[in-house]
Every structure is written in C-alpha cells, then in structure tokens.
N, C-alpha and C positions, 0 to 999 in steps of 0.2 A: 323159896326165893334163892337164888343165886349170891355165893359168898362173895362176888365182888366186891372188893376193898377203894376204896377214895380216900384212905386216911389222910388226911395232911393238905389233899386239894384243895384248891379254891374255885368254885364254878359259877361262872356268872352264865344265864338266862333269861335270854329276853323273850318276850311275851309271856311272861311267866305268872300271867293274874289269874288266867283259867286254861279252861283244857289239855292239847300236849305239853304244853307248858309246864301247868301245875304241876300235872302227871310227873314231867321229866323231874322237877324240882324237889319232890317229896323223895323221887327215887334215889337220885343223889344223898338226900340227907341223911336215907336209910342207909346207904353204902359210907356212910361216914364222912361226907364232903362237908365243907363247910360254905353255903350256896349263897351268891350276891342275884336276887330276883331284879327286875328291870320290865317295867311296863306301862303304859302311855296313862293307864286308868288308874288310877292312885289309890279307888275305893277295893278295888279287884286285887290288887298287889299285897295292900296295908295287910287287909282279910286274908290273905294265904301264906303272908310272913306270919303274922300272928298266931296264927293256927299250927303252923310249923315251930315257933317257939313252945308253943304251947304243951308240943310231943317231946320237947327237950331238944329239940336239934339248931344247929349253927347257923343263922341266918341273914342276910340285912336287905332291906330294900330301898330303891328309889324309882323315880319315876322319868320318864325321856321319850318323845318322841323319836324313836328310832331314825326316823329320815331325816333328823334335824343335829347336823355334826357338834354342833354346839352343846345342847342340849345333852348329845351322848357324851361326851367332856367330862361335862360339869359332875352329871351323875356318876362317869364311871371313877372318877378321881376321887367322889365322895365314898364310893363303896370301896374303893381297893385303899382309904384310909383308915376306915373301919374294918376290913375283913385281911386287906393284904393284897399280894400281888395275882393276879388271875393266871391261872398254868391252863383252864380249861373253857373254852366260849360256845356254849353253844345258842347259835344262829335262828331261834324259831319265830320271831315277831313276823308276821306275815298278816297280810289281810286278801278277801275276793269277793269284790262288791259285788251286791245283786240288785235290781231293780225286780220291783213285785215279785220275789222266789226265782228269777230269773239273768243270766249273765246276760252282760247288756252285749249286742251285736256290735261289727265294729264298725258298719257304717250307720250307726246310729251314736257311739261312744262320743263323749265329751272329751278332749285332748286332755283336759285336768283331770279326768279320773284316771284316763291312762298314766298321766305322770304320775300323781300320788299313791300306784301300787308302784310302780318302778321303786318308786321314794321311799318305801316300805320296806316292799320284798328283796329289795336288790342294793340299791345304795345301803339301809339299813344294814345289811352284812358287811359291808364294807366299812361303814363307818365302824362300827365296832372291831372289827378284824384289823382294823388301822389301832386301834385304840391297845388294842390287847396284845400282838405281836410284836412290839418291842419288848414287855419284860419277858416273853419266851424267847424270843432269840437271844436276848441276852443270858438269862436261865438253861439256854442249851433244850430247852424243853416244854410241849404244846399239846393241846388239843383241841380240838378245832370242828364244830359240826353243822353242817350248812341243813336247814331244812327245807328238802327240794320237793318232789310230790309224783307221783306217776301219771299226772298232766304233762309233765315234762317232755314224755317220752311218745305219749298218743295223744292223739284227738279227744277230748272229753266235751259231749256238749254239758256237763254238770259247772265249766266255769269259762271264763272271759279269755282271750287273746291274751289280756295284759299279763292275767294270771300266769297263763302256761307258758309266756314267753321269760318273765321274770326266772318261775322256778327251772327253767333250760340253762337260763344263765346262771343261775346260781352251780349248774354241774362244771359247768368253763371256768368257773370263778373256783369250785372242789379243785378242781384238777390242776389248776394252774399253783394256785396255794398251795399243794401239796410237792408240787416239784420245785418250788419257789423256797420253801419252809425246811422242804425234809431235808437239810442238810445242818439245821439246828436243831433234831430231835423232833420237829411237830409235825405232829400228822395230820391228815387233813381228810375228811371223808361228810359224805352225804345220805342222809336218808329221805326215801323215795315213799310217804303215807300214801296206802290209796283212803278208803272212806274208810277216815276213823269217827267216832260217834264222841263229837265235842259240839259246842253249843252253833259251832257253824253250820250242823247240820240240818237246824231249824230253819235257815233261812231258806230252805229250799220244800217243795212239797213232799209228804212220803214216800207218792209214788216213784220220785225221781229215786231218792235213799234205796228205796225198793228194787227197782230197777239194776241201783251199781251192786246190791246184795247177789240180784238172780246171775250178775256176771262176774260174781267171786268164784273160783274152788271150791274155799272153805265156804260159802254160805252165809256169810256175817259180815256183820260191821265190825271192825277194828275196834281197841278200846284203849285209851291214851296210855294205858300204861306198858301196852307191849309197843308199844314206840320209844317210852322211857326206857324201858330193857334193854332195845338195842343200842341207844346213846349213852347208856350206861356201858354197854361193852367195848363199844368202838372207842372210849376215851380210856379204860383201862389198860393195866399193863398186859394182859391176856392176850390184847390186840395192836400191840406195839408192832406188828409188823406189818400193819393193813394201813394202807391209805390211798390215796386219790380216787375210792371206790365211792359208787353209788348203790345203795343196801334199798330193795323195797320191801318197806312193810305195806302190806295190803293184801294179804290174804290171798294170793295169786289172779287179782284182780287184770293184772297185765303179767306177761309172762315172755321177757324177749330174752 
C-alpha cells in the first residue's frame, strides 16, 4: 500500500454507505484522515461508520439527501461540529436509474427522472462544493473531487442520457472550480470510472458487465478500491500541482 499521509485532514464523502464510496472511505482512514461519511441510506452509512470505528479509525456520520441544499446544511454543519472544518470533499453520491436492467430511452424518459439524476449527480456537487469552500478559501487551502465516469466522454449504451449528460457536466463544473479556487490553494480534479464492480453492477444483466469486460485492455472489471487510490492521491500533498484534470480509472476501457 502506498505511504500516503492525510494526517490532520478532514474528508467529507458522500455516498459513502457502499461501493466507491466505502472503498474511498476506509482508504482515507488508512491514510490517516479523519473521514465525515454522508449518505441518503442511514442503514448503509450507520453499518460503515461503525465498522470503521470498529478498526480504530476517526469517523462520523450523517445522513442527507444530496440534491436537497437544505438537508446538505443541516448535516454538513452537524459533522464539521463533530469532526471540524472540511479541507477535503470528495463528490461521489451519484445514482443511474434502470428500468428492467435497462437505461430507459429518452423518448420514452419521464421529465422527473431526468430531473432527479441532475438533482443527484450534478446539483448534489454543487450543493456541497457551496458548503465546503468557504472554510478553504479562507484556510488558503482544498481539495476537491468530482466523480465523473467515462460515459462522459462516449456513447455508452450501458446507461441513460441523464446519466452521461450529468457526469460531462460535472467536467465543466472540474474545470471551472479549479480556475475559480486555484488561487486559494484548492485544487480541483475529476475521476473518470469506467465498470467498477460495486453493487450497481447488478442492476444490469452479465452479459452486458461482459460485454464492457471484452472492451477493456486490462480484461476486468475495476474494483472500488483502485479508485480510492487515485482519490487518495489526487488530494495529497504528492499531487499539489495537478488540477483541473480528468484522471480515468477504467482499465483502458476508453482511451482518447
């Protein structure tokens, strides 16, 4: 494992009850951070605080619908009274509805399902990134990491219009933050997953998983913790020179 250090940090993560989530969360805690989890499911969250307590490490959690500014408030005021002031946010609460294992087409979409990924995947970053960048700029000092996907960048029929259009936005939203920010110390960067093997990959049939396998490089599915890796790095001091970049983990899934 990689000696990156988080001593002193404070990292707040949301969607942090299961998959790249969790993954990022635990990695953190190993690196010495002291981690505020954040996630809609309260049973999902509680169970991976506690389990993380349980290894000895520095924790707290609440709950918030991400798309609901309010809500992200209440919660993030609760954890930064408990844990402190946030120096590090990373951005992962996303969702990508399926009907029957399938993204739904977009002249068949319902207008509300389109809006509640937007509400999700894209205001959700914002609402938090609103919440968290005044005590860095005041601090002189940030970290910041948007989780975008390499639907961003191509055609995937494995998810929704909404989807691919959200995590595109979220690169404009990378970029922008980062020219916005970097003159306070905060750096701002994006990671680009292709098929990592978290519980979202159920909702789809094997043969589809199969499929984006036969058009990897490497041959495999991704596994959530070499995504923590990299959001581990990109928030360390190792990488204090890197920002407004889009990093894809996905096994050479897409390659531009």
């Amino acid at each position: 494992m990689s000696q990156l250090t988080h001593k002193g940090r404070v990292v707040l993560v949301s969607g942090a009850g299961n998959g790249i989530g969790a993954a990022i969360t635990e990695r953190f805690c190993q690196a010495g951070a002291t981690v505020a989890l954040l996630d809609i499911n309260e049973a999902q969250v509680k169970s991976k605080a506690e389990e993380l307590r349980a290894k000895g490490y520095s924790v707290a959690w609440a709950t918030a619908n991400v798309a609901d500014f309010d809500q992200c408030e209440q919660a993030y005021n609760a954890l930064v009274a408990e844990v402190g002031p946030i120096d590090t946010l990373i951005n992962n609460a996303g969702i990508s509805p399926k009907t029957d294992g399938l993204p739904m087409p977009i002249w068949k979409m319902d207008p509300k399902e389109w809006t509640g990924v937007v509400d999700v995947n894209l205001n959700g970053a914002f609402n938090l990134a609103r919440l968290a960048s005044p005590s860095m700029v005041e601090n002189k000092f940030g970290r910041i990491i948007n989780m975008s996907s390499v639907a961003a960048k191509a055609y995937l029929p494995l998810v929704a219009a909404h989807y691919s259009a959200t995590k595109a936005a979220l690169i404009g939203f990378t970029r922008h933050l980062a020219g916005e920010l970097g003159q306070y110390g905060i750096t701002v960067n994006a990671l680009a997953p292709g098929r990592i093997e978290t519980p979202m990959l159920k909702m789809v049939a094997p043969e589809v998983n199969q499929e984006a396998v036969d058009n990897t490089a490497l041959g495999r599915l991704g596994a959530p913790e070499e995504v923590a890796h990299m959001a581990c790095y990109l928030t360390s001091d190792e990488s204090a020179f890197i920002t407004g970049q889009v990093v894809d983990v996905a096994g050479g899934w897409l390659m531009t």
